[in-house]
C-alpha positions in Angstrom: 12.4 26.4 -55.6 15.0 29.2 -54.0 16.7 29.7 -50.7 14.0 31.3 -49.3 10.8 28.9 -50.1 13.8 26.2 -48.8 13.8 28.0 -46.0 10.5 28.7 -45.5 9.7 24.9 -45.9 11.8 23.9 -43.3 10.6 26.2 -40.7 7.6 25.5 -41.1 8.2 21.6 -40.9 10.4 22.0 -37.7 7.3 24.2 -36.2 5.0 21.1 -37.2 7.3 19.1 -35.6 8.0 21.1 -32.4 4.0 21.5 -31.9 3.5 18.2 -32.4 5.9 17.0 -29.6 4.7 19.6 -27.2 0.6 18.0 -28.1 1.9 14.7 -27.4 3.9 15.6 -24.3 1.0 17.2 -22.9 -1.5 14.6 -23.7 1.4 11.7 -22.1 1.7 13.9 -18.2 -2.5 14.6 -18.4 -2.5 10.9 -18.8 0.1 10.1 -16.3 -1.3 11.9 -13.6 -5.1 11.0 -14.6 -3.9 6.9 -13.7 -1.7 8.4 -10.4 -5.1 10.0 -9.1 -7.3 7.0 -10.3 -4.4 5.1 -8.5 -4.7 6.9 -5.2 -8.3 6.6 -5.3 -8.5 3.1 -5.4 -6.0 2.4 -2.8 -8.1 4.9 -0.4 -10.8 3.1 -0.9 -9.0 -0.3 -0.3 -8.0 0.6 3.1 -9.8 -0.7 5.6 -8.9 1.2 8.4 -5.5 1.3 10.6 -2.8 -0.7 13.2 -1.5 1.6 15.9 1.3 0.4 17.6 1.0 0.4 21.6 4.4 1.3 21.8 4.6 4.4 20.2 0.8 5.9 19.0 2.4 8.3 16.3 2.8 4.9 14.1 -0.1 3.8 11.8 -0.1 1.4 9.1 -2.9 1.2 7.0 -4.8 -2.1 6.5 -4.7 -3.5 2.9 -4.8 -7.2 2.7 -3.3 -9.2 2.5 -1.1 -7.6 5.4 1.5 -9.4 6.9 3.6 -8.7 10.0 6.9 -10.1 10.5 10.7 -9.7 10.8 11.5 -10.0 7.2 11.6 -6.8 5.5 9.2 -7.9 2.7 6.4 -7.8 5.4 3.4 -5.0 5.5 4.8 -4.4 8.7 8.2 -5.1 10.0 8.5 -5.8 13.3 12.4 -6.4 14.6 12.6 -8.3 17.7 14.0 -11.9 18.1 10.8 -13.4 19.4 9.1 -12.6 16.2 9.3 -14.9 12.8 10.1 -13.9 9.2 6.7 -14.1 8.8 4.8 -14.4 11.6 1.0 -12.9 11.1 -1.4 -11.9 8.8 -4.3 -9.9 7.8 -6.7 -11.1 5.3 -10.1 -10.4 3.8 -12.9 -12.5 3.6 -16.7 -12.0 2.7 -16.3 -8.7 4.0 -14.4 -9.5 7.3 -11.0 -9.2 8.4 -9.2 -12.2 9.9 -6.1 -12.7 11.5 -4.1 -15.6 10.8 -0.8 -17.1 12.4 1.5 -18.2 10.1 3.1 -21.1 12.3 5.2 -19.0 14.3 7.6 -19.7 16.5 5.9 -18.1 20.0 1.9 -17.3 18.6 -0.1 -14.9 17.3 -2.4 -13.0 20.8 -5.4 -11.5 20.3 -6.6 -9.3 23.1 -3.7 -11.4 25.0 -4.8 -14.9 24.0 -3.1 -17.0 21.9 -5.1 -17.8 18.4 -4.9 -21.3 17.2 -7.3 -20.9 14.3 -8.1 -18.1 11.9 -9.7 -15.2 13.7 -12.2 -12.0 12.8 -10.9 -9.4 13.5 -13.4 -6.1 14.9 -12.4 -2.3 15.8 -10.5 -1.8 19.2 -8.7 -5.7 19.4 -5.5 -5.9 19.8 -3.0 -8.0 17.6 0.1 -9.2 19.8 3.3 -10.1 17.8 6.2 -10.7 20.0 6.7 -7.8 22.3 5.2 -5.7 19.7 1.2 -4.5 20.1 -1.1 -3.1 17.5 -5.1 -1.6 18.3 -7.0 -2.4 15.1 -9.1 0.6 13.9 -11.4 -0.4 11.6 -13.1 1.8 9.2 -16.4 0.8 7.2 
């Protein structure tokens, strides 16, 4: 074998090489963004509908239980004010219904202003009182 078959060889083994990285590159974003789209899909469909805060309209968390509201940041919504507990509420599904749950605060869970002792369904247009903080539950079905 001479220089040039050498050559020859190797180019056309670094071309083999240099196709077959750009296949599997291609083939590993297609995929990646396939599962980020599959992704986005499902947690669409997983939300439920929306809290609007009373204070300010412009915020909107989306409900995906469980949901929890609380001071701690590890909460589905953080709500900072003194009155409030690390974690205070939450929001979760069952056979199809969304309850609201106290979590043995300090000062209560309200609903529509009164204080919830017990699990609670939740429907569109109620309002979930955490401290000084107030959210209208939007429900979507």
């Amino acid at each position: 074998m001479n220089n040039t078959e050498l050559i020859l060889l190797m180019l056309r083994l670094v071309a083999a090489a240099s196709l077959l990285l750009f296949l599997g590159l291609l083939v590993y974003y297609i995929r990646r963004d396939m599962l980020n789209q599959i992704d986005k899909v499902h947690k669409k469909n997983l939300v439920r509908g929306q809290l609007v805060s009373l204070i300010d309209h412009s915020i909107k968390h989306p409900i995906v239980t469980p949901l929890t509201l609380g001071r701690a940041v590890h909460n589905s919504i953080q709500v900072e004010d003194t009155t409030v507990s690390n974690v205070h509420a939450c929001v979760v599904e069952r056979l199809g219904q969304l309850w609201l749950e106290d979590q043995q605060s300090r000062n209560g869970t309200e609903l529509n202003g009164i204080l919830i002792d017990e699990p609670i369904v939740l429907s569109s247009g109620d309002v979930i009182g955490v401290g000084n903080a107030q959210f209208r539950v939007e429900l979507t079905h």
